[in-house]
VEXDREN-2710 file (C-alpha; in Angstrom, 1 decimal):
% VEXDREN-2710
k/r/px/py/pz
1/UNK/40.1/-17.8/-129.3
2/UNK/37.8/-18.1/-131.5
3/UNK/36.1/-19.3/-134.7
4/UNK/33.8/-17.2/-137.3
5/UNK/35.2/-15.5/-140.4
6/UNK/31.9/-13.5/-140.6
7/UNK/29.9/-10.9/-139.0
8/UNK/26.2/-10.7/-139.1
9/UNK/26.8/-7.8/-140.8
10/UNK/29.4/-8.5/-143.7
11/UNK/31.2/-11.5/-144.9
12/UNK/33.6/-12.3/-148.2
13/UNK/34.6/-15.1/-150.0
14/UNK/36.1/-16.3/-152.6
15/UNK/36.2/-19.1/-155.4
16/UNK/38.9/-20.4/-157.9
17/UNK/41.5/-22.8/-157.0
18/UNK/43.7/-19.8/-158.9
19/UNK/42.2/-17.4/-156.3
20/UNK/42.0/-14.6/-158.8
21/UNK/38.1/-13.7/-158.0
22/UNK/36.6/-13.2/-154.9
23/UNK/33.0/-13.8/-154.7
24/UNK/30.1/-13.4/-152.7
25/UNK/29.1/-15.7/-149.6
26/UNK/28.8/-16.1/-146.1
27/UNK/31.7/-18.3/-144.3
28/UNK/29.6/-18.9/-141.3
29/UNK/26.3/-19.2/-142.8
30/UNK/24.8/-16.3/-140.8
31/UNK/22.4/-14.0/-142.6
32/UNK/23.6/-10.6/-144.1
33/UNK/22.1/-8.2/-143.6
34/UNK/23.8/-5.7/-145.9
35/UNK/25.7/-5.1/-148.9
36/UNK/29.3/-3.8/-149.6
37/UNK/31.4/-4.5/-152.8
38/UNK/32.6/-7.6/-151.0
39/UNK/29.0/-8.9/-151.9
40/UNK/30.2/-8.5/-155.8
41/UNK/32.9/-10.4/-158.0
42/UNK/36.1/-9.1/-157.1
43/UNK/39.0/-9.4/-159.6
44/UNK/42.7/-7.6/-160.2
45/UNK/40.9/-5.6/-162.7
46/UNK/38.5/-4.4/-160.3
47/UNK/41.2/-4.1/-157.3
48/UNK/42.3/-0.4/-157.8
49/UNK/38.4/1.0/-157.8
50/UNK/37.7/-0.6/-154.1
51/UNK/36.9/1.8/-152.0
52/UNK/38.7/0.2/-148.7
53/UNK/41.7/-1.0/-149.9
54/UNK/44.8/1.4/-150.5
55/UNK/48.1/1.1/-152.1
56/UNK/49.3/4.1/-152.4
57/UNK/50.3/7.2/-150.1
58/UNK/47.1/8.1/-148.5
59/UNK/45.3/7.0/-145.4
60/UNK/42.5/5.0/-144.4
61/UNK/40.1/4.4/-141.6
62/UNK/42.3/2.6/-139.4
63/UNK/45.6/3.1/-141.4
64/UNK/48.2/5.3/-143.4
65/UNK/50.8/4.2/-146.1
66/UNK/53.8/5.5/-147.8
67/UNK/56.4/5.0/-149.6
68/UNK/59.1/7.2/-150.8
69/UNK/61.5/6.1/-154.1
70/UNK/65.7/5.9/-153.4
71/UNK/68.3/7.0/-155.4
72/UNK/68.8/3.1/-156.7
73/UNK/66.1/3.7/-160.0
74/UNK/62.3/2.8/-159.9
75/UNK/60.9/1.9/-156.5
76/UNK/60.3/-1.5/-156.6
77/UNK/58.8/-1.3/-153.4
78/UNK/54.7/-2.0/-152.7
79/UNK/52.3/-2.2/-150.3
80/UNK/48.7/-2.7/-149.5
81/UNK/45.9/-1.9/-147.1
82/UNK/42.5/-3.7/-147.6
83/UNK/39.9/-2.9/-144.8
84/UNK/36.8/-5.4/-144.9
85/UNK/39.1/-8.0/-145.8
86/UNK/36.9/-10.5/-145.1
87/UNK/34.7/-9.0/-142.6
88/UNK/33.4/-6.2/-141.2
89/UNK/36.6/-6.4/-138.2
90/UNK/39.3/-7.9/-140.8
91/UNK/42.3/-6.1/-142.9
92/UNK/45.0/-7.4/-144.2
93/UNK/48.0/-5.4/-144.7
94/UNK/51.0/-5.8/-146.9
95/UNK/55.0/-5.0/-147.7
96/UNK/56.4/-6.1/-150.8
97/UNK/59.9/-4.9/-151.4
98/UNK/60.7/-6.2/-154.9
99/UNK/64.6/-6.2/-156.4
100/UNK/66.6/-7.6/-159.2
101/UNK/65.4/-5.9/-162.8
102/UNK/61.6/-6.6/-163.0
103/UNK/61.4/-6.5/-158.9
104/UNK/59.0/-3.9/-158.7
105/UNK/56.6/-5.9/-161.2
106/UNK/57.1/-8.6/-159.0
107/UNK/56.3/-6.7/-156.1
108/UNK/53.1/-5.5/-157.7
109/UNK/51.6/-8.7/-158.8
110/UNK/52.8/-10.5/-155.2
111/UNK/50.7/-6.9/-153.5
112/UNK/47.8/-7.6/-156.0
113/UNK/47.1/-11.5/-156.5
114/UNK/48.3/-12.7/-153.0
115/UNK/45.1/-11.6/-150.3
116/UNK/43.0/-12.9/-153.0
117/UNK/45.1/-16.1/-152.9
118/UNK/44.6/-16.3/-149.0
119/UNK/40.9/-15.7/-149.3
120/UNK/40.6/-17.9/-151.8
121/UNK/41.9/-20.8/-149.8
122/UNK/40.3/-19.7/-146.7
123/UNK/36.6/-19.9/-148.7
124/UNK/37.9/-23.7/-149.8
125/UNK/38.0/-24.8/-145.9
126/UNK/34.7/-23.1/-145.2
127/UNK/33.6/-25.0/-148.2
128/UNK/34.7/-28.3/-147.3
129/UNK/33.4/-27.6/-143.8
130/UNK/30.1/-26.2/-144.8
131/UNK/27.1/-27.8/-142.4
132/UNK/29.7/-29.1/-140.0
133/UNK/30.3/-28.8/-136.6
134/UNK/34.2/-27.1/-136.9
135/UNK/36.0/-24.2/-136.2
136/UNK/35.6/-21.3/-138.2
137/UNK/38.0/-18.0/-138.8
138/UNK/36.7/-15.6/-136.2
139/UNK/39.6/-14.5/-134.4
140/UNK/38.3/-12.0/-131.3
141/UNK/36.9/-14.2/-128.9
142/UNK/38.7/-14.0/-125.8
143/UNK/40.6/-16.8/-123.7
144/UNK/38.4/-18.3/-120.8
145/UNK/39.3/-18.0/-117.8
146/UNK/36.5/-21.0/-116.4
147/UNK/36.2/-24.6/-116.8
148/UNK/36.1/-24.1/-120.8
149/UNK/40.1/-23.7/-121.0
150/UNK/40.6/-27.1/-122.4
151/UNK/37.8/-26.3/-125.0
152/UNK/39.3/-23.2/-125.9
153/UNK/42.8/-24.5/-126.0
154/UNK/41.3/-27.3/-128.3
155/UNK/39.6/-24.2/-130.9
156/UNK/42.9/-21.7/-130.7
157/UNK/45.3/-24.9/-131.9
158/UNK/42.4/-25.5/-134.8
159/UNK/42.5/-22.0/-135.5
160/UNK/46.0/-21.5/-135.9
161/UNK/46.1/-24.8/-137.8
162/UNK/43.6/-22.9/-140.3
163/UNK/45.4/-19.9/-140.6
164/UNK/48.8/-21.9/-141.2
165/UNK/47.2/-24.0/-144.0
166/UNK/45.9/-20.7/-146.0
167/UNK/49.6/-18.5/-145.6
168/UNK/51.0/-21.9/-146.6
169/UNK/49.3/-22.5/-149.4
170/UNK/48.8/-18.9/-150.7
171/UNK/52.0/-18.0/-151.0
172/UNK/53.1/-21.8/-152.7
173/UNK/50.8/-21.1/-155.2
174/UNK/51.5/-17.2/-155.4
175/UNK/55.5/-18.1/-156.4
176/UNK/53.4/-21.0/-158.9
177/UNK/52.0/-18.3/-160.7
178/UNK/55.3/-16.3/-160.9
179/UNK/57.3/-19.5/-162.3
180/UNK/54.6/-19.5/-165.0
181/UNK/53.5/-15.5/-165.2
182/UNK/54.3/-15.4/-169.4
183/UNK/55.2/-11.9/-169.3
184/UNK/57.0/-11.5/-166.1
185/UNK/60.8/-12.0/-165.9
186/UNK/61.2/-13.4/-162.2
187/UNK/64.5/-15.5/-163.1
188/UNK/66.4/-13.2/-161.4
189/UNK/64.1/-11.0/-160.0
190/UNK/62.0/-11.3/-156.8
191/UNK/59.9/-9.7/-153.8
192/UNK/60.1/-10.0/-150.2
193/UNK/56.3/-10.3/-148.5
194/UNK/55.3/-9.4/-144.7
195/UNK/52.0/-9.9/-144.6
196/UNK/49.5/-9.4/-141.1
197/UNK/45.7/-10.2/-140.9
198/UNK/44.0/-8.4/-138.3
199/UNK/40.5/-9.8/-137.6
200/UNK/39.2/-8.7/-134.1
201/UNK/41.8/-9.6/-130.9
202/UNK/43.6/-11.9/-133.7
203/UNK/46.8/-11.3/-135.5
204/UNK/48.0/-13.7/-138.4
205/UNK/51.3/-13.0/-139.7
206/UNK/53.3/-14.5/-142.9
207/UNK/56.7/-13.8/-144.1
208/UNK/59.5/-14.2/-146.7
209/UNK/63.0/-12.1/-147.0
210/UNK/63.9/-9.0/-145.0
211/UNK/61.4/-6.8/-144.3
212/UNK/59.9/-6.5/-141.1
213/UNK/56.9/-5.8/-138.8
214/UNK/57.0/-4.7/-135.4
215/UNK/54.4/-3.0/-132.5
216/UNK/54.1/-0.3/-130.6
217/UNK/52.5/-1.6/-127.1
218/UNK/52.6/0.2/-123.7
219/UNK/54.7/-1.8/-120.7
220/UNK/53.4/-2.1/-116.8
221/UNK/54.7/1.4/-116.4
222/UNK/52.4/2.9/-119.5
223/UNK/55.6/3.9/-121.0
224/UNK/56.0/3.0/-125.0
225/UNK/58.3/-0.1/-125.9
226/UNK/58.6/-2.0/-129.6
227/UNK/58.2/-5.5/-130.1
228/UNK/59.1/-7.3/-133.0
229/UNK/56.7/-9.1/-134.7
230/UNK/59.1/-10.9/-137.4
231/UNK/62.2/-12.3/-138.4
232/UNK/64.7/-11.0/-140.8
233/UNK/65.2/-13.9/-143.2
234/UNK/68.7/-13.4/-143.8
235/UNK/71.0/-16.3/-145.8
236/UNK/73.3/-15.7/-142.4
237/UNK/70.5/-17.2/-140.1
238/UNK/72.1/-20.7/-138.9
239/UNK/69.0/-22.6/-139.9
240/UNK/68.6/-20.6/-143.2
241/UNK/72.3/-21.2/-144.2
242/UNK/72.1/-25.0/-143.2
243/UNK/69.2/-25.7/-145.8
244/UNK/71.2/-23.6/-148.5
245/UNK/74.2/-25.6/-148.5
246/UNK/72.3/-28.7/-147.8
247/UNK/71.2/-27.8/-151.6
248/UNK/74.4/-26.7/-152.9
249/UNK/73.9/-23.2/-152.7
250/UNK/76.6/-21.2/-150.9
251/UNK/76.4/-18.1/-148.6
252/UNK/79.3/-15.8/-147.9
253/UNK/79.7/-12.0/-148.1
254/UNK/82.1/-10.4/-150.8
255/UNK/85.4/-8.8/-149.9
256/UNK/84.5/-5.1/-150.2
257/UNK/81.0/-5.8/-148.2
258/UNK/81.7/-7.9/-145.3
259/UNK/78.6/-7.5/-143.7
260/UNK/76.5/-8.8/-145.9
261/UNK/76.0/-12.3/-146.4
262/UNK/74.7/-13.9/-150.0
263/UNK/73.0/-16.3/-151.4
264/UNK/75.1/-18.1/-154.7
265/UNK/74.9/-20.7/-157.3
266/UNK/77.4/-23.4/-157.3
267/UNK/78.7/-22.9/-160.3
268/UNK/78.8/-19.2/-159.8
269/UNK/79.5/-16.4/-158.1
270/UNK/75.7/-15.3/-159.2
271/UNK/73.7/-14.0/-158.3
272/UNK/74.5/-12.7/-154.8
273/UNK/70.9/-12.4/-153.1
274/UNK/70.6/-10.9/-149.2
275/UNK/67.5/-13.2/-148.2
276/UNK/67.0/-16.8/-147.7
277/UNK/63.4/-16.6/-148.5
278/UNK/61.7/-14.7/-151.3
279/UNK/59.4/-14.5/-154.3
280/UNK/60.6/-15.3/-157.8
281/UNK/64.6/-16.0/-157.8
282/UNK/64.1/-18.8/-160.0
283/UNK/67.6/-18.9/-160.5
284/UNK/68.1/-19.8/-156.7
285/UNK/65.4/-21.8/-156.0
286/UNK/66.8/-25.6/-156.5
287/UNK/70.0/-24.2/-154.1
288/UNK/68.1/-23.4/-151.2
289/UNK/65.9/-19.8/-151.4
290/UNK/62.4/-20.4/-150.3
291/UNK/58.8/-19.3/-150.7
292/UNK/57.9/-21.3/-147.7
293/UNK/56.7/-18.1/-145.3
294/UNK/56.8/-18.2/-141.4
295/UNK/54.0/-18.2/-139.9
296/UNK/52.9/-16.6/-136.1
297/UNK/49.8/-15.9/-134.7
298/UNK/49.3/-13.2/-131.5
299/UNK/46.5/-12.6/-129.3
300/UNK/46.2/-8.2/-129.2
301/UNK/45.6/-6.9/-125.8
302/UNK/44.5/-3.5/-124.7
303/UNK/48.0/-2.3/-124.3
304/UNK/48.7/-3.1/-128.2
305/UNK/48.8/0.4/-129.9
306/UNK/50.2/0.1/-133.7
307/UNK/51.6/-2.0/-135.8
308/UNK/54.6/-1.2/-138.5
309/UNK/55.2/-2.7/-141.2
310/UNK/58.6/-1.4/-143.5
311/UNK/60.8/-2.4/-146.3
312/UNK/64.4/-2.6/-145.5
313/UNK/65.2/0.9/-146.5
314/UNK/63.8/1.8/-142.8
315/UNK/65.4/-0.8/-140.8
316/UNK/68.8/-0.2/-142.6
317/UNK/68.8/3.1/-140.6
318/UNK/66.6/3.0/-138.0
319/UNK/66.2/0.9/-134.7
320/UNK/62.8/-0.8/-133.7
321/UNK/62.5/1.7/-130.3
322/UNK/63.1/4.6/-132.9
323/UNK/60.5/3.5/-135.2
324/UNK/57.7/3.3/-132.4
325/UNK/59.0/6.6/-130.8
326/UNK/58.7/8.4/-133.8
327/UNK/55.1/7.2/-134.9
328/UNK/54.0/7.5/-131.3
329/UNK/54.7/10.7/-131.5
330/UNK/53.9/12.1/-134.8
331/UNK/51.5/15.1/-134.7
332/UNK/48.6/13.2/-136.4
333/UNK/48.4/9.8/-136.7
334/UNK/47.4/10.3/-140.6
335/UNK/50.7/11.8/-140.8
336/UNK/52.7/8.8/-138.9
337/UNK/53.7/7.0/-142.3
338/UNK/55.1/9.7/-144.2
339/UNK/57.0/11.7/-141.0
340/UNK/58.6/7.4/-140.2
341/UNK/60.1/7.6/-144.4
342/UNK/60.9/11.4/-143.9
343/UNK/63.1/10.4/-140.4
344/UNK/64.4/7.2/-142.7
345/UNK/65.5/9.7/-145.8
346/UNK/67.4/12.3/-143.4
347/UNK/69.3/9.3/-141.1
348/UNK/70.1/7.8/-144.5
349/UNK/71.7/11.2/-145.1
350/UNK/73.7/11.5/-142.1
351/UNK/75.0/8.1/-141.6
352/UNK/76.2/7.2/-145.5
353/UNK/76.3/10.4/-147.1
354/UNK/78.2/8.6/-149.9
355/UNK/75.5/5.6/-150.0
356/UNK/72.5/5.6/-152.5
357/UNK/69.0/5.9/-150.5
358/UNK/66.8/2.3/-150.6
359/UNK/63.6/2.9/-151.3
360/UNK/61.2/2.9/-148.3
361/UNK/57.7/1.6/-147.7
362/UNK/55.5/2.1/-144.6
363/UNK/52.2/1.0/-143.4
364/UNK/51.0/2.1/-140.2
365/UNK/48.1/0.1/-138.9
366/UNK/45.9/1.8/-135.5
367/UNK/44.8/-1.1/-133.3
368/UNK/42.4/1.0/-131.7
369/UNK/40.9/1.6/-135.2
370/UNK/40.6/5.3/-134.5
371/UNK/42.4/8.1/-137.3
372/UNK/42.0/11.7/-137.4
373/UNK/39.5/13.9/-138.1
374/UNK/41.5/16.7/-139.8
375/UNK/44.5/15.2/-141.7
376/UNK/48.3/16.9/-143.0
377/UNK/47.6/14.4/-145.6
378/UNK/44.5/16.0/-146.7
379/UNK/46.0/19.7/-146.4
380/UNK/48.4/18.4/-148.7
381/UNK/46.2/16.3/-151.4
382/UNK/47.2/12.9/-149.9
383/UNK/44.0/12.1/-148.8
384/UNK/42.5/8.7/-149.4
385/UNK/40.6/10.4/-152.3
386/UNK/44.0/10.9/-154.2
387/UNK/45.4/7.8/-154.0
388/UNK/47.1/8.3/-156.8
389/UNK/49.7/11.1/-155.6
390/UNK/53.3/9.6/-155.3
391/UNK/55.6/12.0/-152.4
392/UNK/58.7/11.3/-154.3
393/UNK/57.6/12.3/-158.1
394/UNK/57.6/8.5/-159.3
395/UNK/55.4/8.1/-162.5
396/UNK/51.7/6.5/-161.6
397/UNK/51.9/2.9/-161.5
398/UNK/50.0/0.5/-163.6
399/UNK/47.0/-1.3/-161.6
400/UNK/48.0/-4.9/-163.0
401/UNK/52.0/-4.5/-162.6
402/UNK/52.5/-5.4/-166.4
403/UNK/52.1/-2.4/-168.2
404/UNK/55.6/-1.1/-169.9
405/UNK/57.1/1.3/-168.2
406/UNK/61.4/1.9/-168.1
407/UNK/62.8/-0.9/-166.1
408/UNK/65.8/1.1/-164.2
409/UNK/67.9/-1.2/-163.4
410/UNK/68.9/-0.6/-159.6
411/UNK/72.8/1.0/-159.3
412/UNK/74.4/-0.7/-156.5
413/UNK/76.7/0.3/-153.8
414/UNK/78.9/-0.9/-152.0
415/UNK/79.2/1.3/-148.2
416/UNK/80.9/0.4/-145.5
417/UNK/78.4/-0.3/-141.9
418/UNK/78.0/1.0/-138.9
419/UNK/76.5/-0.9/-136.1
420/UNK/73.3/-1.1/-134.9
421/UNK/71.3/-1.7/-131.6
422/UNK/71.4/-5.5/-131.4
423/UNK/67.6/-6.4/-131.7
424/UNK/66.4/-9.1/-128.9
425/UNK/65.2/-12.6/-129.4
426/UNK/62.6/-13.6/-130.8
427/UNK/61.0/-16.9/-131.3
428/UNK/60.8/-18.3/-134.9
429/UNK/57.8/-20.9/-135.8
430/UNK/59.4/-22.8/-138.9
431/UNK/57.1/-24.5/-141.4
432/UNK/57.9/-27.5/-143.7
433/UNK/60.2/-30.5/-141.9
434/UNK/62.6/-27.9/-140.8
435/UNK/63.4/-28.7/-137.3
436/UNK/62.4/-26.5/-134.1
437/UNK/64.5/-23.2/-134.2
438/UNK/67.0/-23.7/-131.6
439/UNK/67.3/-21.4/-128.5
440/UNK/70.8/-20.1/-129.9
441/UNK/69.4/-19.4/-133.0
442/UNK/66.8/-16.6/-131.8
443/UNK/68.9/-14.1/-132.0
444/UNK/69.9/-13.6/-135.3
445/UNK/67.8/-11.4/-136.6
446/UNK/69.3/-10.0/-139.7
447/UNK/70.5/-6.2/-139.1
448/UNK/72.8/-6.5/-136.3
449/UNK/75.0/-4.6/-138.1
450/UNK/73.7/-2.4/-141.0
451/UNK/74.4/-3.9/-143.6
452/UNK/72.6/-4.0/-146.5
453/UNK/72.7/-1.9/-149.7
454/UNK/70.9/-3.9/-152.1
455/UNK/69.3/-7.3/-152.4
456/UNK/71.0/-8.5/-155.8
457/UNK/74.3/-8.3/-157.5
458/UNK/74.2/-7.1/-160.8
459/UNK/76.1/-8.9/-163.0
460/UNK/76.0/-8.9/-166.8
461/UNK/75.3/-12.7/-167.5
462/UNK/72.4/-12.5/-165.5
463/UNK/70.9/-8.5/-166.5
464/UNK/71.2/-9.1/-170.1
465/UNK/70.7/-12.6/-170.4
466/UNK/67.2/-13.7/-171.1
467/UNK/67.1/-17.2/-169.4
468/UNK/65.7/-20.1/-171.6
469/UNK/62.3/-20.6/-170.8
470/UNK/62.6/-24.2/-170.6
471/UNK/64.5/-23.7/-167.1
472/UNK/61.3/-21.8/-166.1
END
């Protein structure tokens, strides 16, 4: 493992304790030796006009995104590639999936302010470390296999430890600035977050609420298989549902939807949310729903051939092993994204005609780093250069999240399910004092049965109601 965030080549950093600018600096104290726009001032302003970061349908070096609106309102989904993240062999990569009235604000501001957050508090560390013999953030140096094993051991648990710190803190201060935003409703409106840094043979993950990330990576017999990178935070995990009654919040599905377990006040049946973990939800917050984001940390290997990140409007209709088969085997990788939402859209179709599409989000990320040199995207003006072009005829989004715009309010659904592919275990880190996941407990990963339509329960009292802002 190992332990510079910068190259000789490139480095970022960032100051603030709000972590709303990023500026110029070397985390390692190695020489640059040239200049990108990392080398200037970065701030949400400036965010939409850099050159390697993406966040809407298009495609990037190593990358393609896109996202495709439902039949629930505005797509309050969002999503995020940033290449150069903090060096020359870093991105970070993002799915927001935002619900309740102002969700897709929320998602927005969570997509804009939160890797600025992260760098921010990664820059801090270097800071207080600066002209000290510690670890640093490079994550592609390989485990030994000599007498240095103890060493190395010794730098990978620091590492981590780093990396922990930074999600931690980022996303506590990223739901601060929600509970404070003056213009931003998140009362009753929120954002799931899966978030990955890449940075050489080094994979950082962080997570709230129900979207998902998974890999495409070839087995001993070079044949294709998926492996899931996260959890589905769902109020029905045992651990989840423990901490939410512990504070007085109650979980249990309604009558005419079964399947799908909910998050509710006391006092209340209100106001019904699918996660256990999310951005915002103020209203939820004292009774058990969380910011506090798992955290994992992978080493890549040679056989590691994508990564997918997706809001729940894929996984509601399609299994892990269909997701990888499906981008392994679209006709240019460029293309992987939108032909993944296209196969979403037509199984939605077919398996709950009667149902309301979700909205869908995709990143595709190319471990390999390699793209194509003649894109579908480009033949169809969804090239990198036209960022702006939106598959599903959605109006352009404001860069900040705050500008007006009609705040649909999602119609929800109720369907009946169908079952899905049991997904297998996987191990969950948990953060906090929350006690080691037990074995029994690895397998609930959310979607074992389709089930969910929405992530909030409209009700009146809490739509039309503007909550005091003293409770905020």
């Amino acid at each position: 493992m190992g332990s510079c965030v910068s190259t000789s080549s490139r480095s970022t950093c960032s100051s603030g304790s709000n972590g709303e600018t990023v500026s110029p600096s070397c985390f390692c104290g190695q020489k640059r030796t040239r200049r990108t726009f990392s080398d200037h001032v970065v701030s949400l302003q400036h965010l939409p006009s850099i050159p390697n970061r993406i966040f809407m349908n298009g495609k990037s070096r190593t990358s393609c995104i896109f996202t495709q609106q439902g039949r629930k309102g505005i797509n309050q989904d969002a999503m995020v590639v940033w290449e150069d993240f903090m060096s020359e062999d870093a991105i970070f990569c993002g799915i927001f999936d935002g619900h309740g009235p102002h969700g897709h604000l929320v998602a927005r501001k969570v997509r804009d302010v939160l890797p600025i957050k992260l760098l921010s508090f990664l820059h801090s560390y270097q800071s207080r470390s600066n002209g000290s013999n510690t670890t640093c953030f490079r994550g592609n140096l390989k485990r030994s296999d000599g007498g240095d094993s103890e060493k190395d051991c010794s730098t990978e648990d620091k590492l981590n430890s780093i990396w922990r710190e930074a999600f931690l803190k980022s996303y506590k201060a990223m739901d601060k600035e929600l509970r404070s935003h003056p213009n931003l409703d998140c009362f009753c409106s929120g954002s799931t977050a899966v978030t990955i840094v890449k940075q050489g043979s080094s994979l950082f993950m962080g997570y709230i609420g129900d979207s998902r990330a998974i890999m495409g990576s070839r087995d001993s017999n070079d044949s294709m298989m998926a492996i899931q990178l996260t959890v589905d935070l769902k109020p029905d995990l045992p651990r989840e549902a423990e901490r939410i009654k512990r504070c007085k919040g109650r979980v249990f599905a309604l009558q005419d939807e079964p399947e799908v377990p909910r998050v509710w006040l006391p006092f209340d049946d209100a106001p019904g949310l699918a996660m256990a973990r999310a951005f915002g939800d103020f209203c939820l917050k004292e009774y058990g729903v969380i910011s506090i984001p798992e955290f994992s940390h992978r080493l890549l290997t040679d056989r590691d051939q994508f990564i997918v990140l997706a809001s729940d409007g894929v996984w509601d209709v399609l299994s892990n092993e269909e997701v990888v088969e499906i981008v392994s085997t679209a006709p240019t990788r460029s293309s992987a994204a939108r032909i993944l939402v296209d196969s979403a859209a037509r199984e939605w179709k077919l398996k709950y005609p009667t149902s309301k599409m979700d909205d869908c989000a995709v990143v595709c990320l190319f471990l390999d780093g390699k793209m194509d040199a003649e894109s579908d995207y480009d033949e169809q003006n969804f090239s990198s250069a036209t960022l702006q072009s939106n598959h599903s005829g959605n109006a352009i989004e404001s860069d900040d999240g705050q500008k007006s715009e009609p705040s649909l309010q999602r119609n929800f659904t109720v369907r009946s399910s169908e079952e899905n592919d049991a997904y297998g275990r996987l191990p969950v880190e948990v953060e906090g004092n929350e006690e080691t996941v037990a074995a029994e407990d690895q397998n609930w990963l959310g979607l074992e049965g389709v089930t969910r339509v929405n992530s909030l329960v409209q009700l009146p009292r809490f739509s039309e109601e503007r909550p005091n802002p003293e409770i905020l």
